[in-house]
TIDO-526584 format. One line per 5 residues: number of its first residue (from 0); their letters; for each residue x, y, z of C-alpha. Coordinates in Angstrom, 2 decimals, always signed. Last residue first. Layout:
// TIDO-526584
NUM) A) X:Y:Z  ...
END
This chain:
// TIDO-526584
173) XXXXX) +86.24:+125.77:+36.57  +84.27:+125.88:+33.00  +86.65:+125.02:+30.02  +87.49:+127.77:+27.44  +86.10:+127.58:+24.31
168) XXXXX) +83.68:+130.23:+24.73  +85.31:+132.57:+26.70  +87.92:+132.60:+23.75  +90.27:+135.90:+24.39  +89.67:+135.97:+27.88
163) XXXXX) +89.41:+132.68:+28.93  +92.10:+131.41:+26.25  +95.15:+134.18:+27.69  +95.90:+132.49:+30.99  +96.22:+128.76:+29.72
158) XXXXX) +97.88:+130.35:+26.47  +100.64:+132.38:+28.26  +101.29:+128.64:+30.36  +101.46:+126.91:+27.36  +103.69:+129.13:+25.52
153) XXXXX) +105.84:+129.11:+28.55  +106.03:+125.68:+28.60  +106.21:+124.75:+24.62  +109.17:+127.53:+24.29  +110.79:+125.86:+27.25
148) XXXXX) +110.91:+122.56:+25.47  +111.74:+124.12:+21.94  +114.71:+125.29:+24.08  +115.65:+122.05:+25.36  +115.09:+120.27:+22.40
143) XXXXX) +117.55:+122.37:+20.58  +120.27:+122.08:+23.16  +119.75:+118.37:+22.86  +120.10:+118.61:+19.07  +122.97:+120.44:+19.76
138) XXXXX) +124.48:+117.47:+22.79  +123.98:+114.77:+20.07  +125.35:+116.82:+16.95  +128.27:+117.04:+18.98  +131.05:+117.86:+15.78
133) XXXXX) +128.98:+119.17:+13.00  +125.99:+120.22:+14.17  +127.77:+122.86:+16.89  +127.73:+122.74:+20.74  +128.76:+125.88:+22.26
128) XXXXX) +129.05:+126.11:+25.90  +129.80:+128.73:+28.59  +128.09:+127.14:+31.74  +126.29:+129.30:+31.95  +125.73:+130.95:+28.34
123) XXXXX) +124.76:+128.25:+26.29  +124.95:+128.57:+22.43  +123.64:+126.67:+19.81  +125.13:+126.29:+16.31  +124.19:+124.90:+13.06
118) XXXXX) +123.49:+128.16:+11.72  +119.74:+127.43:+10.85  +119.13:+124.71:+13.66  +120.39:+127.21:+16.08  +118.61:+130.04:+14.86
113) XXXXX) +115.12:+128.19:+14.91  +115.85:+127.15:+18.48  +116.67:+130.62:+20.22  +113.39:+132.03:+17.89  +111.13:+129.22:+19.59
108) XXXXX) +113.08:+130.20:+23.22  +112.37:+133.91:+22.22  +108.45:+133.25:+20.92  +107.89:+131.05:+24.08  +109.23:+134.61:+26.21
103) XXXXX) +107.67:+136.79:+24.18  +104.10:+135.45:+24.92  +102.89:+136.83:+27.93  +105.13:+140.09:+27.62  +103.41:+140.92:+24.05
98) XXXXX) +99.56:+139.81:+25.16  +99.77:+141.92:+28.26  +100.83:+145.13:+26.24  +98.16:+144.22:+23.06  +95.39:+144.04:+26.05
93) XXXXX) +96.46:+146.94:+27.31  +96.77:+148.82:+23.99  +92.96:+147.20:+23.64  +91.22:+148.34:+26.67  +93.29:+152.27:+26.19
88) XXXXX) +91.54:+152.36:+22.88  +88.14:+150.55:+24.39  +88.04:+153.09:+27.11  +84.31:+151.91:+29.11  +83.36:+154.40:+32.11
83) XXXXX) +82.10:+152.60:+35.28  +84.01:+149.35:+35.08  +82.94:+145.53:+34.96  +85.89:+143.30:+34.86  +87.83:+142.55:+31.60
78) XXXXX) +90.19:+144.85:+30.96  +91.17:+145.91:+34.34  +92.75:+141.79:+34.98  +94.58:+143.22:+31.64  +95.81:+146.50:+33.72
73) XXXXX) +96.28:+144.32:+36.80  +98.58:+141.85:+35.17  +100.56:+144.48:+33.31  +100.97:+146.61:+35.91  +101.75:+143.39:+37.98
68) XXXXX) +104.55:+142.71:+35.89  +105.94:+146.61:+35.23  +106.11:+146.75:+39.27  +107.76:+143.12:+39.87  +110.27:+144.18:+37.23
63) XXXXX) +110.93:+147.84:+38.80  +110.89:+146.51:+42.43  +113.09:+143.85:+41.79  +115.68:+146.28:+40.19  +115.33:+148.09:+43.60
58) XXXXX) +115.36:+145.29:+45.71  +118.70:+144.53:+45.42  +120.78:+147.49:+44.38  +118.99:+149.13:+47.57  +119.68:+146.09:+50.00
53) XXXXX) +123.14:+146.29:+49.49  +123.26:+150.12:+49.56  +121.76:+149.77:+52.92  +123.68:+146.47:+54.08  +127.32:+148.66:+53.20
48) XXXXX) +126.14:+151.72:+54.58  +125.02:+150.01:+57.94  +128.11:+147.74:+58.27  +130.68:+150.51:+57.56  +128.63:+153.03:+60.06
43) XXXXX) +128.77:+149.84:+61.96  +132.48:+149.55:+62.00  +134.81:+151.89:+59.58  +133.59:+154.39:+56.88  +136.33:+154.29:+54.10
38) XXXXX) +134.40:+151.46:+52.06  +131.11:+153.24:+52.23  +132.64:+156.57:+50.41  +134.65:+154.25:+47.84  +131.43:+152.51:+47.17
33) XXXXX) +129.37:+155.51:+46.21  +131.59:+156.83:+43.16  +131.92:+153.98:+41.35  +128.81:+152.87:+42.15  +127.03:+156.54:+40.45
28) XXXXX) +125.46:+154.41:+37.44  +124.36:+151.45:+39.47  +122.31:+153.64:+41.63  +121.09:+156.28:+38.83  +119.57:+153.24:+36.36
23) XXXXX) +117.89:+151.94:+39.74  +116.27:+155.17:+41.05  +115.48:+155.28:+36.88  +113.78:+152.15:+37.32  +111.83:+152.52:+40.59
18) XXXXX) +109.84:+155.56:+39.85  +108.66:+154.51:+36.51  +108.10:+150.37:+38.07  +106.16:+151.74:+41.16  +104.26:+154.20:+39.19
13) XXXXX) +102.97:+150.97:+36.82  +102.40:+149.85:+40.14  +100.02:+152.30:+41.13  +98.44:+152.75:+37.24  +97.97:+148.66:+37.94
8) XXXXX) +96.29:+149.09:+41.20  +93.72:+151.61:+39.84  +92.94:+149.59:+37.25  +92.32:+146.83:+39.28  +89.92:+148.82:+41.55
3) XXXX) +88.54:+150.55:+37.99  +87.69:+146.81:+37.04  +86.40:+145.77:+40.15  +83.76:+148.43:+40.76
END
């Protein structure tokens, strides 16, 4: 049935992300050690060892995020298509899961804004910036809107996906 297919794809990438993060954590923690060997190789061995372990601190990391994501996409997608044998406990830790990464990122950019305006500071990271109240209140209250404008995106986009499952009824017909 659907629901146990898309179950069974999220406990496969949900494998993905466990196998692929500490691969990662183990990677970046042995560099130091690693790059010295692939700098003293000369040539193509150089150019092989170099691309490899290139291509392995990039698309591991991206393996672990894009794993946890779709576990988390599947497993809800799980939730709510017909299965063989119901798990309401596992149905609604899911469900909490899918709810939490939807909507952390609106509640960070809401949290980013309320901070600001409460310590009269707002801080950008690239380019390093800070704007405070009192001396650009112009460029902080820009700051502010900026982040109360992502928080309003990404809330809206959580909420677009989340309202047909949690509200079939209010949820327009496509």
């Amino acid at each position: 049935m659907a629901g146990d297919r898309a179950r069974r794809r999220a406990l496969f990438n949900l494998l993905v992300a466990l196998l692929a993060l500490p691969a990662c954590w183990l990677l970046f923690s042995q560099l130091d050690k690693i790059w010295p060997v692939v700098v003293a190789m000369e040539g193509a061995r150089f150019m092989a060892a170099a691309t490899l372990l290139g291509a392995a601190m990039a698309l591991g990391p991206l393996a672990a995020a894009l794993g946890f994501l779709l576990a988390v996409w599947f497993g809800v997608d799980s939730v709510y298509r017909p299965r063989r044998r119901p798990s309401p406990r596992l149905d609604r830790l899911i469900v909490a899961l899918g709810l939490l990464v939807w909507f952390v990122p609106a509640l960070t950019a809401a949290g980013i804004a309320g901070q600001a305006v409460a310590i009269g500071r707002i801080h950008f990271v690239r380019p390093p910036r800070d704007y405070l109240l009192a001396t650009d209140p112009v460029a902080f209250w820009q700051g502010v809107g900026f982040w109360l404008i992502m928080a309003g995106l990404s809330g809206f986009l959580a909420w677009r996906y989340w309202r047909p499952r949690l509200l079939p009824a209010s949820a327009p017909r496509s």
